[in-house]
PDB file of N, CA, C and O in Angstrom:
ATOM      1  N   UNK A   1       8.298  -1.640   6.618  1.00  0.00           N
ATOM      2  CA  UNK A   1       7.828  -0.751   5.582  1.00  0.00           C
ATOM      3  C   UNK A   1       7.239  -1.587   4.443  1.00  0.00           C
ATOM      4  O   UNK A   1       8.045  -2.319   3.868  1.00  0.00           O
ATOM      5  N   UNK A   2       6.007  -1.602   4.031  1.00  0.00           N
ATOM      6  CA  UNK A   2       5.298  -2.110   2.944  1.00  0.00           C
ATOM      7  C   UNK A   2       5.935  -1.948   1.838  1.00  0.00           C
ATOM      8  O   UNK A   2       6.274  -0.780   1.645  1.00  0.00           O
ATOM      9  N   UNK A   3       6.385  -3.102   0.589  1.00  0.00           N
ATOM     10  CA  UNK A   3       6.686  -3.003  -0.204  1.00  0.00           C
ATOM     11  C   UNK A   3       5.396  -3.028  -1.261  1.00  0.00           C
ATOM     12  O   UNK A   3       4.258  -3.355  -0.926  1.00  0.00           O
ATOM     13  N   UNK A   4       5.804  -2.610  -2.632  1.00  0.00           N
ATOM     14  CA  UNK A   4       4.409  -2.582  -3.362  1.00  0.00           C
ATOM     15  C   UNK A   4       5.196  -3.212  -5.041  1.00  0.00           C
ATOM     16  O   UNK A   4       6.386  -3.048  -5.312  1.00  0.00           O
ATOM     17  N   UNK A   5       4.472  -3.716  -5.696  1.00  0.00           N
ATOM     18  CA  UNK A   5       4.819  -4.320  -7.212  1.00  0.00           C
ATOM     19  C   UNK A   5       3.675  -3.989  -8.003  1.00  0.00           C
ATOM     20  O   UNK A   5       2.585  -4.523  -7.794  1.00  0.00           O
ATOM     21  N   UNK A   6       3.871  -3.091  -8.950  1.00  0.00           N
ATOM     22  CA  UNK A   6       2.858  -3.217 -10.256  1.00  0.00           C
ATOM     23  C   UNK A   6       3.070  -4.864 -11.183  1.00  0.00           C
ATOM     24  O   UNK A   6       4.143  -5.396 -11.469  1.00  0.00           O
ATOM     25  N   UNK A   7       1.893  -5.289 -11.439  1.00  0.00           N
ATOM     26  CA  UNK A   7       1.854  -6.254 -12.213  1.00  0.00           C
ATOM     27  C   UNK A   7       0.809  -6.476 -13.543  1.00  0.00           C
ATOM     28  O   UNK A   7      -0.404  -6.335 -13.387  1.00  0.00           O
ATOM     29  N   UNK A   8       1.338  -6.802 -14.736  1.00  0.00           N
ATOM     30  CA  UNK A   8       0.145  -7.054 -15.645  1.00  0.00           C
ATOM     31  C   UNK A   8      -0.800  -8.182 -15.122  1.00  0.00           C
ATOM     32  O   UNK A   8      -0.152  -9.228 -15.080  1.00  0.00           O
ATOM     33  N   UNK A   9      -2.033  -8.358 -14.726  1.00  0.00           N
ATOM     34  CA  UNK A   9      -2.598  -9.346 -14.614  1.00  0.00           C
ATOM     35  C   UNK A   9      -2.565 -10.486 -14.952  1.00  0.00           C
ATOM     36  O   UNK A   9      -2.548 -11.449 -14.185  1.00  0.00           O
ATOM     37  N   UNK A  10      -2.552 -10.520 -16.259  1.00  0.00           N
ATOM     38  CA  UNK A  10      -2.296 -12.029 -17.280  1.00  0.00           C
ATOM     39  C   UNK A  10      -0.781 -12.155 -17.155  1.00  0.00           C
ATOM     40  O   UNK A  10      -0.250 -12.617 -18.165  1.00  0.00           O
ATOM     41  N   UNK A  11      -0.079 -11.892 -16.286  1.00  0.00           N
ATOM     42  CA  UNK A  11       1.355 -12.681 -16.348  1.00  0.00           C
ATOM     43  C   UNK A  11       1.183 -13.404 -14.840  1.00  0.00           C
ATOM     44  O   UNK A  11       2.127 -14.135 -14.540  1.00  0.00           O
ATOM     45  N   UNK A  12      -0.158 -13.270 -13.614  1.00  0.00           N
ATOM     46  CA  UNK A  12      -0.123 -13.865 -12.474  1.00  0.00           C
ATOM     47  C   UNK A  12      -0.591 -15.419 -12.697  1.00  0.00           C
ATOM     48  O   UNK A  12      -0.859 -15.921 -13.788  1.00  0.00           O
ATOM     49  N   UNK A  13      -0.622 -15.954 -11.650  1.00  0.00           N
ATOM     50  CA  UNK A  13      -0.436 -17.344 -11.330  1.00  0.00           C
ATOM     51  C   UNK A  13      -2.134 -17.288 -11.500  1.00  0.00           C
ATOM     52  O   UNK A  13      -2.746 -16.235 -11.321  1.00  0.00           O
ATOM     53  N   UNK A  14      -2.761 -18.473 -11.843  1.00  0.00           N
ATOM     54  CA  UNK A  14      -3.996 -18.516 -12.048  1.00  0.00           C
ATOM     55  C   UNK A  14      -4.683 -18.658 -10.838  1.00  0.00           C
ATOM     56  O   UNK A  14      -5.866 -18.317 -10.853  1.00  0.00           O
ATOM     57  N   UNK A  15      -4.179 -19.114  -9.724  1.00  0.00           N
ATOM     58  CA  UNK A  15      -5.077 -18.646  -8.391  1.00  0.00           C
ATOM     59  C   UNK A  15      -4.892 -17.126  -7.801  1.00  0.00           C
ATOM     60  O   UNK A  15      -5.738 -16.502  -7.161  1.00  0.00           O
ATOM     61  N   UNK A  16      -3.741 -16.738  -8.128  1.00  0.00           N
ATOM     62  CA  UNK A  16      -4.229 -15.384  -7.948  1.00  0.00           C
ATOM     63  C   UNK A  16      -4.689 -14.233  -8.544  1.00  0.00           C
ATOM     64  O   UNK A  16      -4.904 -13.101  -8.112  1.00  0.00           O
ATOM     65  N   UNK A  17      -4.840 -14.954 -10.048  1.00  0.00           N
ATOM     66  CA  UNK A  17      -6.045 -13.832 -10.805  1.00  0.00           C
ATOM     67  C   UNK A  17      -7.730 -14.724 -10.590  1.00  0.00           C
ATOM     68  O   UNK A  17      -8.632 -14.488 -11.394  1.00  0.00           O
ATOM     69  N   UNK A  18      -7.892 -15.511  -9.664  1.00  0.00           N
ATOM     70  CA  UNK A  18      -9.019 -15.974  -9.123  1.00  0.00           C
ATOM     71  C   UNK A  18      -9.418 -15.014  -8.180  1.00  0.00           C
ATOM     72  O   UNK A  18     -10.442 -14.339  -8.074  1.00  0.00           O
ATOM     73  N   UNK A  19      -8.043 -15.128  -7.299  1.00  0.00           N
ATOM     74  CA  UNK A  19      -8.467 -13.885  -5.915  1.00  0.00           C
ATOM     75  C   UNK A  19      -9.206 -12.314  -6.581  1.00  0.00           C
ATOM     76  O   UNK A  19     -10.183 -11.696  -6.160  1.00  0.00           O
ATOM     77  N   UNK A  20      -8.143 -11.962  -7.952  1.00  0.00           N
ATOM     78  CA  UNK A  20      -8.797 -11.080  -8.200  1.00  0.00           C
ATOM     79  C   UNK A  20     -10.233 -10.874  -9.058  1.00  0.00           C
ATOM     80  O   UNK A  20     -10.746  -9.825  -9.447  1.00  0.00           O
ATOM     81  N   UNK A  21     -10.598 -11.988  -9.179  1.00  0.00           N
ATOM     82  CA  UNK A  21     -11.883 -11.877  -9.993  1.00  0.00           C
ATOM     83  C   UNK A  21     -12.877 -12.292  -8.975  1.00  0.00           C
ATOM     84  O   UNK A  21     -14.011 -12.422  -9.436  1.00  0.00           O
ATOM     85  N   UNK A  22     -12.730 -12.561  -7.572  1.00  0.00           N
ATOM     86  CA  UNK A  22     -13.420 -12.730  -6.473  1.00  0.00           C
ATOM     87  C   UNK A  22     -13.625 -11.193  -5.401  1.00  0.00           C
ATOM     88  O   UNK A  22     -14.469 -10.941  -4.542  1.00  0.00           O
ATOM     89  N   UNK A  23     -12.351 -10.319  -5.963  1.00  0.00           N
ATOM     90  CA  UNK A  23     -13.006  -9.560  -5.179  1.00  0.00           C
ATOM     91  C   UNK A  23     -12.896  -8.021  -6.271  1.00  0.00           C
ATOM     92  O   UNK A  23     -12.446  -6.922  -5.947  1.00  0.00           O
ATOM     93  N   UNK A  24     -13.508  -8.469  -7.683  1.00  0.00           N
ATOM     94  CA  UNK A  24     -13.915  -7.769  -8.647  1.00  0.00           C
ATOM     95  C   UNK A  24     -12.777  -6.904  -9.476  1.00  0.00           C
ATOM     96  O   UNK A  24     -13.036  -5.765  -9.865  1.00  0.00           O
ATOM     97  N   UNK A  25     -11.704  -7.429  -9.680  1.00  0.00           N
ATOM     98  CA  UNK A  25     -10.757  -7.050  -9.848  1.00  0.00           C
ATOM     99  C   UNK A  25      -9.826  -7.564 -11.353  1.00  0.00           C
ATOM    100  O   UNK A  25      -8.676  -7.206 -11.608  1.00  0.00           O
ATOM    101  N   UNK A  26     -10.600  -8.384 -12.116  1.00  0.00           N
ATOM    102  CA  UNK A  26     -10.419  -9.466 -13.047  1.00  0.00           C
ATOM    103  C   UNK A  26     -10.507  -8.550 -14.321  1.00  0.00           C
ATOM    104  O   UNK A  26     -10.044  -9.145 -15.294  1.00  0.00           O
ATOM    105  N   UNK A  27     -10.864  -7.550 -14.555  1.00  0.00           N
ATOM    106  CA  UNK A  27     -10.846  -6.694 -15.823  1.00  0.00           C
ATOM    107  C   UNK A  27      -9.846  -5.174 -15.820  1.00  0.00           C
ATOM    108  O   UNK A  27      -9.998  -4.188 -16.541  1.00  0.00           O
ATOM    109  N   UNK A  28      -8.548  -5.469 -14.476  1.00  0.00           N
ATOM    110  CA  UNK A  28      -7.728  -4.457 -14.242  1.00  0.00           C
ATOM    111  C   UNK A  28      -6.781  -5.001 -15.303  1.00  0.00           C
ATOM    112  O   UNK A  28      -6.367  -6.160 -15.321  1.00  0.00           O
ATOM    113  N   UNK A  29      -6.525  -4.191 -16.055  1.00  0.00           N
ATOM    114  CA  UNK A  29      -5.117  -4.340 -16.752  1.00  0.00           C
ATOM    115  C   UNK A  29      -3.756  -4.859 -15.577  1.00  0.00           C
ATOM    116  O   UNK A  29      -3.004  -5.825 -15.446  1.00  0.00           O
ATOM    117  N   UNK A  30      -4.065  -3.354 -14.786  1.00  0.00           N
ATOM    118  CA  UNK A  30      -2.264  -4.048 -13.841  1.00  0.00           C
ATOM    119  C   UNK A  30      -3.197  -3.743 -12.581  1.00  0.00           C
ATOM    120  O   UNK A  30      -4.153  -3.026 -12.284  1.00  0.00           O
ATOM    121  N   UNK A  31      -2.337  -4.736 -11.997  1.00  0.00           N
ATOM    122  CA  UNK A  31      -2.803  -4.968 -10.218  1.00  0.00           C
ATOM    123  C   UNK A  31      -1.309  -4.279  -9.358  1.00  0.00           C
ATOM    124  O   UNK A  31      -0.133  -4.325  -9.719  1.00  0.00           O
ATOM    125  N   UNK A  32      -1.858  -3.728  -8.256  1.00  0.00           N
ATOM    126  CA  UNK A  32      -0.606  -3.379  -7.307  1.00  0.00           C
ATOM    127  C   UNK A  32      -0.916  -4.249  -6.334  1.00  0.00           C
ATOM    128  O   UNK A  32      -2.030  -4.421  -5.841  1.00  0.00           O
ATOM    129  N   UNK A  33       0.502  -5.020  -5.952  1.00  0.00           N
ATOM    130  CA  UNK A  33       0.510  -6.229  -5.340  1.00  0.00           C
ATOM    131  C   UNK A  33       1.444  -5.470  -3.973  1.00  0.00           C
ATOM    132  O   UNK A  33       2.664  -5.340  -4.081  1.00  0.00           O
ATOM    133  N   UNK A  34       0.729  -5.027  -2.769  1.00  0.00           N
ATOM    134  CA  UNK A  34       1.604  -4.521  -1.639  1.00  0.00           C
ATOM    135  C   UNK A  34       1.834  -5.669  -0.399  1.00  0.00           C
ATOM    136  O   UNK A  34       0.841  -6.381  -0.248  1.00  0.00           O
ATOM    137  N   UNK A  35       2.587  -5.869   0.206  1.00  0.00           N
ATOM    138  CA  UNK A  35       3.270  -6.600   0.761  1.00  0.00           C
ATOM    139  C   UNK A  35       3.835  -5.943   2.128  1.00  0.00           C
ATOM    140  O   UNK A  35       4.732  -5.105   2.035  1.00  0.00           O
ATOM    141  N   UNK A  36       3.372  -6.275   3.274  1.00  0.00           N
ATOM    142  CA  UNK A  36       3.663  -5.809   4.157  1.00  0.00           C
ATOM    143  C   UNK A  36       4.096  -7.149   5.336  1.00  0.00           C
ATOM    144  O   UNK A  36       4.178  -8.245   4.780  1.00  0.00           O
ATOM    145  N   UNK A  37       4.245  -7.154   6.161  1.00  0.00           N
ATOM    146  CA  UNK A  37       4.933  -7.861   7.246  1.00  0.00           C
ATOM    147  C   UNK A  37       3.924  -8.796   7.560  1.00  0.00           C
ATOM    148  O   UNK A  37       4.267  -9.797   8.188  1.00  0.00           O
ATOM    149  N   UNK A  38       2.530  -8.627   7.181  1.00  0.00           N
ATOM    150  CA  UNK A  38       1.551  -9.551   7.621  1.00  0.00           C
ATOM    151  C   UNK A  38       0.805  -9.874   6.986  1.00  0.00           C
ATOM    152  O   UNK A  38       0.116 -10.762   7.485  1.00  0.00           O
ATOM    153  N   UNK A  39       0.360  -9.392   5.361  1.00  0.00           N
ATOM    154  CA  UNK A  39      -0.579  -9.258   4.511  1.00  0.00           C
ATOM    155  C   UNK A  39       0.063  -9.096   2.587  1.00  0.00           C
ATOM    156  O   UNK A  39       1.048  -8.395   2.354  1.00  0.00           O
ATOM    157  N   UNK A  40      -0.386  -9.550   1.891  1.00  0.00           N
ATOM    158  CA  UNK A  40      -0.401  -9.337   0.593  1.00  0.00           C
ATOM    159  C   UNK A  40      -1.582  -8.484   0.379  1.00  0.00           C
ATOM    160  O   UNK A  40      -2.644  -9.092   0.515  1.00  0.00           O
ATOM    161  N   UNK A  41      -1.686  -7.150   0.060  1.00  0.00           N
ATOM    162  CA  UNK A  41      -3.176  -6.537  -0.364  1.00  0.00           C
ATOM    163  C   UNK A  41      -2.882  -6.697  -2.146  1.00  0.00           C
ATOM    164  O   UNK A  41      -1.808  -6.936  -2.697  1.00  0.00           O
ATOM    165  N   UNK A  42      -3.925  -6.524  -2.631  1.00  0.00           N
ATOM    166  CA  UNK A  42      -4.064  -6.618  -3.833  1.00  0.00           C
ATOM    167  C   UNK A  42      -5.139  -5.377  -4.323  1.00  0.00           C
ATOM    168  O   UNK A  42      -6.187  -5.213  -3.699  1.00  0.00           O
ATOM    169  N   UNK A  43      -4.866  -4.716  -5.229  1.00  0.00           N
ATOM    170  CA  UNK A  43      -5.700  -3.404  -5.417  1.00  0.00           C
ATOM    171  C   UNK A  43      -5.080  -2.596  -6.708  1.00  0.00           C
ATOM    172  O   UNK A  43      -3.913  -2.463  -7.078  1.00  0.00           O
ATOM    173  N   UNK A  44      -6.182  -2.162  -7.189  1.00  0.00           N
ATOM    174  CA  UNK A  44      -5.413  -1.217  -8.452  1.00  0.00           C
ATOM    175  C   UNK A  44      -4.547  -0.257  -8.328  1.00  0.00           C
ATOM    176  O   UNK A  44      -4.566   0.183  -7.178  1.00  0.00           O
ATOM    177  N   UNK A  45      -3.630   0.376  -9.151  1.00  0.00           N
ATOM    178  CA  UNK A  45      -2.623   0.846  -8.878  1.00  0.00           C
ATOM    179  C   UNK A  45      -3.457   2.601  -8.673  1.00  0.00           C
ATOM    180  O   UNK A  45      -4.408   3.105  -9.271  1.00  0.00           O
ATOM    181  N   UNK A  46      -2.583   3.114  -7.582  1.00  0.00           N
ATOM    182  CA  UNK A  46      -3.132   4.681  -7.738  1.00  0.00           C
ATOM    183  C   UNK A  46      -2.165   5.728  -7.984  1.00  0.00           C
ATOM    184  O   UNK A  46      -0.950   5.797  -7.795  1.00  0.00           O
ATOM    185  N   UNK A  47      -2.883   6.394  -8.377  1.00  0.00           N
ATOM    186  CA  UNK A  47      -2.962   7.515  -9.592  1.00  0.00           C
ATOM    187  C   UNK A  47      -1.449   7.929  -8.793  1.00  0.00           C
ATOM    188  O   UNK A  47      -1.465   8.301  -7.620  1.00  0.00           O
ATOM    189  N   UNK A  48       0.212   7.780  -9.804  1.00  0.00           N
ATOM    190  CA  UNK A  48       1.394   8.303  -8.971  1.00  0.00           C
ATOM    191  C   UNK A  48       1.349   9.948  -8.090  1.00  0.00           C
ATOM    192  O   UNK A  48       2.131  10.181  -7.168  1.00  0.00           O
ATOM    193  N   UNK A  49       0.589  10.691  -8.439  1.00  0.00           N
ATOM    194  CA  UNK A  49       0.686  12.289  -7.650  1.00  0.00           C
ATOM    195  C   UNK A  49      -0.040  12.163  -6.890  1.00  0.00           C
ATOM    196  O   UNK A  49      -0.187  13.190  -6.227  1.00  0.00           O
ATOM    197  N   UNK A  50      -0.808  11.136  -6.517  1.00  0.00           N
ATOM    198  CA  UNK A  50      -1.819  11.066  -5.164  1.00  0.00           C
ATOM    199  C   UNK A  50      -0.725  10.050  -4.281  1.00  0.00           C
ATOM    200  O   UNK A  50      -0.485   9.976  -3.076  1.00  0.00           O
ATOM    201  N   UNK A  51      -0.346   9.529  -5.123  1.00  0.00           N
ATOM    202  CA  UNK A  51       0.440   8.465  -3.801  1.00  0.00           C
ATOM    203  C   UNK A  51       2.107   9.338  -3.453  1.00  0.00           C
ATOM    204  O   UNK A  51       2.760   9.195  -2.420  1.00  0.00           O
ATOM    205  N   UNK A  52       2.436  10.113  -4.500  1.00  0.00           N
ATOM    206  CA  UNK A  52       3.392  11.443  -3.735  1.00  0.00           C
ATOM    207  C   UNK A  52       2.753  12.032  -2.368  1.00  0.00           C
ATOM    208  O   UNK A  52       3.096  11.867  -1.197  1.00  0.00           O
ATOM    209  N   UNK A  53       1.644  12.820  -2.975  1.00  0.00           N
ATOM    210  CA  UNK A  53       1.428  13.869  -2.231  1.00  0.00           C
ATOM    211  C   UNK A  53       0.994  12.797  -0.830  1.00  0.00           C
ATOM    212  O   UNK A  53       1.554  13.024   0.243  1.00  0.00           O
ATOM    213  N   UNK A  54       0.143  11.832  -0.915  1.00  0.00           N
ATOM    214  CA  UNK A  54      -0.193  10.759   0.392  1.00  0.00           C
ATOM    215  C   UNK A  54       1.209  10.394   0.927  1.00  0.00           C
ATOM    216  O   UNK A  54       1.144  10.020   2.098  1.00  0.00           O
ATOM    217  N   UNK A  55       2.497  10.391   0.398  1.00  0.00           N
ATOM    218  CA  UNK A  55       3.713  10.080   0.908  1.00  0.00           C
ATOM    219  C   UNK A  55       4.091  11.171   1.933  1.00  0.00           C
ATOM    220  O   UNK A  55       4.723  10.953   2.967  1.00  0.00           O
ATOM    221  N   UNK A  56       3.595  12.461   1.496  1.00  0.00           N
ATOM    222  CA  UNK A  56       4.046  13.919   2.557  1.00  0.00           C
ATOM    223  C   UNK A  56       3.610  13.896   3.630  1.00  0.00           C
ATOM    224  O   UNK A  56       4.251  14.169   4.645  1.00  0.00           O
ATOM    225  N   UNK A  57       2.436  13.563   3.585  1.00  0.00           N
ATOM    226  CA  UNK A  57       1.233  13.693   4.391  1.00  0.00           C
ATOM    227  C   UNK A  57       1.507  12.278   5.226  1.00  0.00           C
ATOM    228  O   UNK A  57       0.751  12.231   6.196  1.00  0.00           O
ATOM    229  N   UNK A  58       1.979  11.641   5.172  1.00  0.00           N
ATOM    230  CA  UNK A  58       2.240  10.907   6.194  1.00  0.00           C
ATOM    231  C   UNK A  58       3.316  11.088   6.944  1.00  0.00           C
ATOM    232  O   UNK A  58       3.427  11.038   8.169  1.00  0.00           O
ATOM    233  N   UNK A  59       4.376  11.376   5.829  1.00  0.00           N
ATOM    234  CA  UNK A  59       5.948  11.897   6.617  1.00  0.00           C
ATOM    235  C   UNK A  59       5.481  13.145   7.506  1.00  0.00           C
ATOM    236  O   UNK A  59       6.270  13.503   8.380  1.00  0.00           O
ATOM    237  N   UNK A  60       4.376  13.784   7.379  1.00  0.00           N
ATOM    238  CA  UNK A  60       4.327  15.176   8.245  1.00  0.00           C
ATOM    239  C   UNK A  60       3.813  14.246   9.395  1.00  0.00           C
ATOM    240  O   UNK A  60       4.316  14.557  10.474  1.00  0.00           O
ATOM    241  N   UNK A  61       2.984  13.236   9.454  1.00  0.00           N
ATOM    242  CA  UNK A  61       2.250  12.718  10.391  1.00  0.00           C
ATOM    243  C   UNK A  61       3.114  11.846  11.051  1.00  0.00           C
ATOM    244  O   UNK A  61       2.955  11.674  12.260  1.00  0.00           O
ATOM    245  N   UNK A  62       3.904  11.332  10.519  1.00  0.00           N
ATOM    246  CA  UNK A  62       5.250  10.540  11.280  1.00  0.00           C
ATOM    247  C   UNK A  62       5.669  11.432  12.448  1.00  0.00           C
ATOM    248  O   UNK A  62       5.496  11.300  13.659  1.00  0.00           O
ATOM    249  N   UNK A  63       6.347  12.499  11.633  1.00  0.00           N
ATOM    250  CA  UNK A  63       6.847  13.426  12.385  1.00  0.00           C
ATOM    251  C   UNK A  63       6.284  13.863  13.681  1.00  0.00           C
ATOM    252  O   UNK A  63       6.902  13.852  14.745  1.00  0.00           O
ATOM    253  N   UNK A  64       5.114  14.233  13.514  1.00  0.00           N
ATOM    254  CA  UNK A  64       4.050  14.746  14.274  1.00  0.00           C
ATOM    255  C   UNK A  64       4.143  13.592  16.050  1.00  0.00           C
ATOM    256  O   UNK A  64       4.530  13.811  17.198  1.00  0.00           O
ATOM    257  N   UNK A  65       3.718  12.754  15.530  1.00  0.00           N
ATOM    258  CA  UNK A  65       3.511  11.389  16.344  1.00  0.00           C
ATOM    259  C   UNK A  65       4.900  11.183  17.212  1.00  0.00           C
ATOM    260  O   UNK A  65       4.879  11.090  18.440  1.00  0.00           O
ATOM    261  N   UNK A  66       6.183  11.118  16.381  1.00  0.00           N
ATOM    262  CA  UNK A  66       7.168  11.214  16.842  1.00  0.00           C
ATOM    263  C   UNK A  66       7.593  11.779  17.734  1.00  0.00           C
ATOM    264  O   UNK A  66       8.175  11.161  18.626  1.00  0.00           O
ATOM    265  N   UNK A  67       7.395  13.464  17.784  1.00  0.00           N
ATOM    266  CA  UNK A  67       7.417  14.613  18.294  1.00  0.00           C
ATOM    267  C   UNK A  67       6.411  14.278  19.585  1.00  0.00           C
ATOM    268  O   UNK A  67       6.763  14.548  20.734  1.00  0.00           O
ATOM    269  N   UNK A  68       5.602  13.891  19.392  1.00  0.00           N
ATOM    270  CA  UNK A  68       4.173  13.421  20.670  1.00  0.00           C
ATOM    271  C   UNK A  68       4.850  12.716  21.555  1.00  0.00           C
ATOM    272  O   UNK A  68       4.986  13.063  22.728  1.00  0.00           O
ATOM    273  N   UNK A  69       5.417  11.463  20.950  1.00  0.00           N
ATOM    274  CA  UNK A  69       6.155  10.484  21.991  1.00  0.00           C
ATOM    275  C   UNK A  69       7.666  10.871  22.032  1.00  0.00           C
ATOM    276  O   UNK A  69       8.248  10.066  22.759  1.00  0.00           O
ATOM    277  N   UNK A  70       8.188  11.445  21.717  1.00  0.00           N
ATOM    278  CA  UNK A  70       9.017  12.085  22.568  1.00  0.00           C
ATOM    279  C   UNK A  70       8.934  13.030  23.629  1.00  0.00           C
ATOM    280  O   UNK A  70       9.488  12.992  24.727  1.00  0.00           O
ATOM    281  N   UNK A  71       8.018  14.048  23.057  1.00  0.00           N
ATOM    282  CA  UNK A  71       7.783  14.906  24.233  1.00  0.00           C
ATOM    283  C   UNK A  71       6.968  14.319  26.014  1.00  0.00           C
ATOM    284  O   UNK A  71       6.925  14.816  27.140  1.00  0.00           O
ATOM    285  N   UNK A  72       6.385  12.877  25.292  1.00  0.00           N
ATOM    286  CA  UNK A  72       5.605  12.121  26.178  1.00  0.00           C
ATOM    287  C   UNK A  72       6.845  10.853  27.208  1.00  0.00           C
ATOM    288  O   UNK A  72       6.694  10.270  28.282  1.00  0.00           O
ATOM    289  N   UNK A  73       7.976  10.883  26.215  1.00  0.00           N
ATOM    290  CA  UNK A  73       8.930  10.112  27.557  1.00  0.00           C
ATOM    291  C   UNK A  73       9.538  11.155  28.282  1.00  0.00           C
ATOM    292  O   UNK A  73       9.766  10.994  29.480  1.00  0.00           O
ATOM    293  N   UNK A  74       9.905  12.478  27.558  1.00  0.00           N
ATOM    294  CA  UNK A  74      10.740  13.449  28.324  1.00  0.00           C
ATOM    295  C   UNK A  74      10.338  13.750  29.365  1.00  0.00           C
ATOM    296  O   UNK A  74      11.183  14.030  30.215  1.00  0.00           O
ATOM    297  N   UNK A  75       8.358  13.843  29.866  1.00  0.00           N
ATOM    298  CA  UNK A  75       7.502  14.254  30.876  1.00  0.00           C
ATOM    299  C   UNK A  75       8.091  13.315  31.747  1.00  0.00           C
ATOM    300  O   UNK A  75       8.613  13.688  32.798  1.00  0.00           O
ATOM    301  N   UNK A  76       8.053  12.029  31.378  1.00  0.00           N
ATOM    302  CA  UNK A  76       7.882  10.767  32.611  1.00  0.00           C
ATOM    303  C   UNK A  76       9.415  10.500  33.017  1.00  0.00           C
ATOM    304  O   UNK A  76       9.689   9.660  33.874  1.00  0.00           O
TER     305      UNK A  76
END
């Protein structure tokens, strides 16, 4: 499960407010620093009721998928 960190910019390490001024990102107040099993993404933080409601909408789609492959070992 991806972890995520809000950060003020000017408190990061100076190569990684390089990364962010390389991929246009150098005049964000705070950066969201997400962290997953294979990747650091780096990206502005989004708007908290979009990343709720994007939280449902995946738990429905979890579900969904879940429900698929289960019903798909029960066949075999």
């Amino acid at each position: 499960m991806p972890k995520s960190l809000v950060v003020e910019r000017e408190n990061l390490p100076a190569v990684v407010q390089g990364w962010l001024k390389a991929v246009g990102l150098s005049e964000s107040e705070l950066v969201e620093l997400v962290m997953t099993e294979r990747e650091i993404l780096l990206r502005r933080p989004s708007d908290p009721s979009l990343r709720e409601w994007a939280r449902g909408i995946t738990d429905q789609y979890d579900a969904a998928f879940r429900e698929l492959l289960d019903s798909c070992y029960a066949a075999s």
